[in-house]
N, C-alpha and C positions, 0 to 999 in steps of 0.2 A: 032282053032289055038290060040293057047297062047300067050299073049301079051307081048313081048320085054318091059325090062324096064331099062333107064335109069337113074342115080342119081347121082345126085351130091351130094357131102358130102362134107361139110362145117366144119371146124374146128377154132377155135377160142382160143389160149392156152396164156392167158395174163400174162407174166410172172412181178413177184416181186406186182400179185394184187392179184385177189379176187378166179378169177375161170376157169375153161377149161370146155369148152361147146363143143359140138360135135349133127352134128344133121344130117340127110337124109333127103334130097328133092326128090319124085319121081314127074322127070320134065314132064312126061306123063300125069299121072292125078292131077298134079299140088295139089296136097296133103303132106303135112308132118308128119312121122314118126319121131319119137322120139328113136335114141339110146341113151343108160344111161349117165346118164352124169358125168363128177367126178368134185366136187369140190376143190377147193385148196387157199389156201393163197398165197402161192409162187411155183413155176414149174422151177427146176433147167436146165440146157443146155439138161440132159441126159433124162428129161421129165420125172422126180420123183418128187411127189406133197408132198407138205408139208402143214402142217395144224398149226397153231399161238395155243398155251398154253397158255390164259391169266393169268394161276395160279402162272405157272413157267415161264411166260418172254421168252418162247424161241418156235422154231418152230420143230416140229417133224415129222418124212417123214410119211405117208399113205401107209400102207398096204393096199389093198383091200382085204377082208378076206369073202364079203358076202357070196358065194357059198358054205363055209364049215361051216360058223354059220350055213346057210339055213337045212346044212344037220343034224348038232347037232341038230338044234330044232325040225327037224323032227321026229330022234331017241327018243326024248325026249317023245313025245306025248303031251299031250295037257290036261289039266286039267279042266273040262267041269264046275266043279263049280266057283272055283273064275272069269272064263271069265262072268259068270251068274251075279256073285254078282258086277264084275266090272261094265260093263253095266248098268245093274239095277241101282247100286248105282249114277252114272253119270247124268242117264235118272232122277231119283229123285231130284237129286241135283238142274239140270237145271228146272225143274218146279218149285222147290222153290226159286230158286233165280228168276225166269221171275214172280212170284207174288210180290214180295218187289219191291219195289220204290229206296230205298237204301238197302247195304246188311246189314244184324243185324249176325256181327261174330257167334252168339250164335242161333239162330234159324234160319235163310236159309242156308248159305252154310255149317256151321260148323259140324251139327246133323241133316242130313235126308240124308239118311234114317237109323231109329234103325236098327240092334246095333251101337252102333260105330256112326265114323265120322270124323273129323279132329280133331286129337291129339294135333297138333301146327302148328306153320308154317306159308309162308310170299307168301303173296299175289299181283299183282300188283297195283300199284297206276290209277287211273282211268283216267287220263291224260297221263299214258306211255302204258297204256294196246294196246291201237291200236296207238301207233305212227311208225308204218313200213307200207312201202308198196309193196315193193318189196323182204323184205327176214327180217328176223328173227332169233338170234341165241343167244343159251343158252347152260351157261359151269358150270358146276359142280364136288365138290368131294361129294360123299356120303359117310356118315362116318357110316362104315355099319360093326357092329362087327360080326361075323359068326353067334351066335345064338340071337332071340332080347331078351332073359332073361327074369326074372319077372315071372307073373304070364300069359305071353300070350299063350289064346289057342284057338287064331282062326288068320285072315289075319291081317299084318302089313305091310302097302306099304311107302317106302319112295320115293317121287313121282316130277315131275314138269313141267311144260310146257312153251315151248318160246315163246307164244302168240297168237299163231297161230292157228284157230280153227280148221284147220285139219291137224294140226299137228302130235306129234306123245307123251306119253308117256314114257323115257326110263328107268325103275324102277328097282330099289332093294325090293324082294318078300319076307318078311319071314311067316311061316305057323305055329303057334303054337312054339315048340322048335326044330325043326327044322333047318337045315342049311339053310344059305341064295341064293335065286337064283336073277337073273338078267335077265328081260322081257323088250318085247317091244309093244306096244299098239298104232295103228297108225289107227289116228282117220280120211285118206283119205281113207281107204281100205273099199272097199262093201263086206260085208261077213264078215267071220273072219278076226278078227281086232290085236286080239293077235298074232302077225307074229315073235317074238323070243321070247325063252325060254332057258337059259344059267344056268346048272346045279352052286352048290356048287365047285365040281370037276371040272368042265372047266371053270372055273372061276381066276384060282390059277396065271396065268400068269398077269392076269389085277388086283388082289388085291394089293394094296400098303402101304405103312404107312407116315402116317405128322406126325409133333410135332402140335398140336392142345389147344389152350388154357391148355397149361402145362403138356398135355401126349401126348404120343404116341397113336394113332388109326387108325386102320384098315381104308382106303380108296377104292372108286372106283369111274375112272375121266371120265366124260361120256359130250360130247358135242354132242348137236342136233340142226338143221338146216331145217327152211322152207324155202324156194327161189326157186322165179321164174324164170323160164329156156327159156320160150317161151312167144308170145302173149296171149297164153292161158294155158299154162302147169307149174307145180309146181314140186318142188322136197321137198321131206323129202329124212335126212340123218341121221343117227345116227354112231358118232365116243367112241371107248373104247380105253384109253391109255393102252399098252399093259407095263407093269413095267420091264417084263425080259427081253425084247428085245429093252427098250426105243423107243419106235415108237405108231406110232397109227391107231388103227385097223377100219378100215371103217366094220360095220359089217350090216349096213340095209341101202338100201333107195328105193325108190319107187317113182315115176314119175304120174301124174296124169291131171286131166283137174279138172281146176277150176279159181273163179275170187276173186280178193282181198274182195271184200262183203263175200264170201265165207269164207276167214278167218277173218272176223268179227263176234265175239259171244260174247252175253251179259255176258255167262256163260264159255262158252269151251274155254281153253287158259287161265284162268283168275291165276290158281297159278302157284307159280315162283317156291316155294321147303318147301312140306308139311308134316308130318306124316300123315297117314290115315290109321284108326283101323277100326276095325271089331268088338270089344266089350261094351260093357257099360261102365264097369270101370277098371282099373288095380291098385292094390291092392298092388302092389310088384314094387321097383323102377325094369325097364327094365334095360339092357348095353344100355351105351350113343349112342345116334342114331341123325343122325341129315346130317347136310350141310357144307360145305367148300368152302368158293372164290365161290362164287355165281356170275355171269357176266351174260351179256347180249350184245347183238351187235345187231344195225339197218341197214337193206338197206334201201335208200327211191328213191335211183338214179333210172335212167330207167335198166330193165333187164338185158340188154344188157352191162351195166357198170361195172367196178370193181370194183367202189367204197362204200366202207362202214364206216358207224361211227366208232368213236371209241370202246372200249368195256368199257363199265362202271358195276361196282357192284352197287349189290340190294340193295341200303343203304334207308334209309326213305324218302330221293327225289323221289324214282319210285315205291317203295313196302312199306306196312305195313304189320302188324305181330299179328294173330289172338289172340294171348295168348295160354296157354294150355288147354286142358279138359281133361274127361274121368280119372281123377288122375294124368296125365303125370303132371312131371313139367320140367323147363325151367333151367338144369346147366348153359348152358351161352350164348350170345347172342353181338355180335356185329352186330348191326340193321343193314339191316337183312341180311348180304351174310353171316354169319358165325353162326351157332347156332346147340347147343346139347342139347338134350329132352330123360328124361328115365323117 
């Protein structure tokens, strides 16, 4: 005979805060399921969430669009070697940085493993790297011109992470001369870890343009979020501002079990918004590539709360800035949320 079940669903929708939580009790076997949950900054009367723009000062509503990225990145397929080299390169990095005492820019994180390495780019400061407890969140534009130019002819990641060690990567790909794709790397997933993959072409609605240190440049506004939802459950989320439609596209997130040591790494989480090559040297200045209004927001309240810090940028109080290698150099640099590297 099949067991009757009842549940209770508990909602929780805190309007002009942080989030809308949603969760199932089954009061039978006194266990909790976890339905998804949706974040929000502010939840209007008609219960449309809106998400804060720390670039632009203003709030913009939440699409939820996950279901039809899921299916793009399906059609997509799957590219078996750079997930190979991403990995690898990851797994390498964190043994060399758990050898160092302190990190040395130049020989643990920056170049291991050959080819390549960190091209440039800014890092947390060691006093802000683990200051959150309960949530985590990181806003960027990536100034990501369609081809990276130059002389590249293997992978170019423009890349960063909110602090959180099983958080999530949400990057801009380029492959050689190639058009540029937009991936997502979510470092709670068992298994395959690369869970989007957003073409050149589907891309065209979320690409934007700033005025940037005196030009015009190609943008893409990508905000990501670890917080925890439960006693024991976590959520990554990744948002794309969508440009033609002004709004913003929830396109991943993923719910998990883990504990704040959990997102504690010596290593994973540690940059804020890096280039990372795949070759020895580049010979050829690349198109300008780099970072925009670099932000960051802490939770430390209990889960359960709305409250969060304010959002502060990457300046030299919380982050430092490797320098260049590999030949890139450094067009310009306001320490360090704002910086272009060809």
């Amino acid at each position: 005979m099949k067991r009757m079940l009842s549940v209770v669903i508990v909602m929780t929708i805190i309007l002009n805060g942080s989030f809308l939580l949603v969760k199932a009790f089954d009061t039978d076997a006194g266990e909790e399921s976890q339905i998804p949950c949706e974040f929000a900054d502010y939840v209007d009367k008609e219960g449309n969430r809106y998400l804060w723009d720390p670039g632009t000062g203003q709030y913009k509503r939440i699409i939820n669009a996950e279901e039809e990225i899921a299916r793009l990145s399906a059609l997509n397929g799957r590219d078996y070697e750079s997930e190979r080299l991403f990995e690898e390169r990851r797994i390498a990095e964190k043994e060399a940085c758990s050898k160092a005492i302190e990190i040395d820019p130049q020989t643990s994180l920056m170049s291991q493993p050959a080819p390549g390495g960190v091209g440039g780019g800014a890092y947390y400061s060691d006093s802000f790297f683990h200051n959150f407890t309960t949530g985590t969140r990181l806003s960027y534009d990536i100034i990501c011109p369609t081809k990276a130019g130059g002389d590249v002819s293997n992978y170019l990641y423009l890349t960063g992470m909110n602090r959180a060690a099983k958080g999530v990567e949400a990057f801009i790909s380029y492959y050689a001369q190639s058009k540029l794709c937009f991936k997502i790397w979510d470092w709670s997933v068992t298994g395959d870890k690369l869970v989007v993959t957003m073409s050149h072409s589907q891309l065209l609605d979320f690409l934007g343009s700033k005025s940037i240190n005196g030009a015009t440049r190609q943008i893409i506004t990508v905000q990501n979020a670890t917080i925890q939802v439960s006693s024991t459950q976590w959520q990554n989320i990744v948002w794309l501002t969508n440009y033609s439609e002004d709004v913003i596209y929830q396109v991943y997130s993923h719910t998990y079990t883990a504990t704040l040591s959990d997102q504690y790494d010596s290593y994973y989480g540690k940059w804020a918004a890096i280039v990372e090559t795949f070759q020895n040297y580049y010979y050829q200045d690349l198109n300008v590539l780099g970072f925009n209004l670099v932000y960051v927001q802490t939770k430390s309240s209990p889960y359960s709360s709305s409250t969060w810090g304010s959002w502060v940028l990457l300046t030299n109080s919380v982050s430092w800035f490797n320098g260049c290698y590999q030949g890139l150099s450094l067009v310009f640099n306001s320490p360090n949320y704002t910086f272009g590297i060809k």
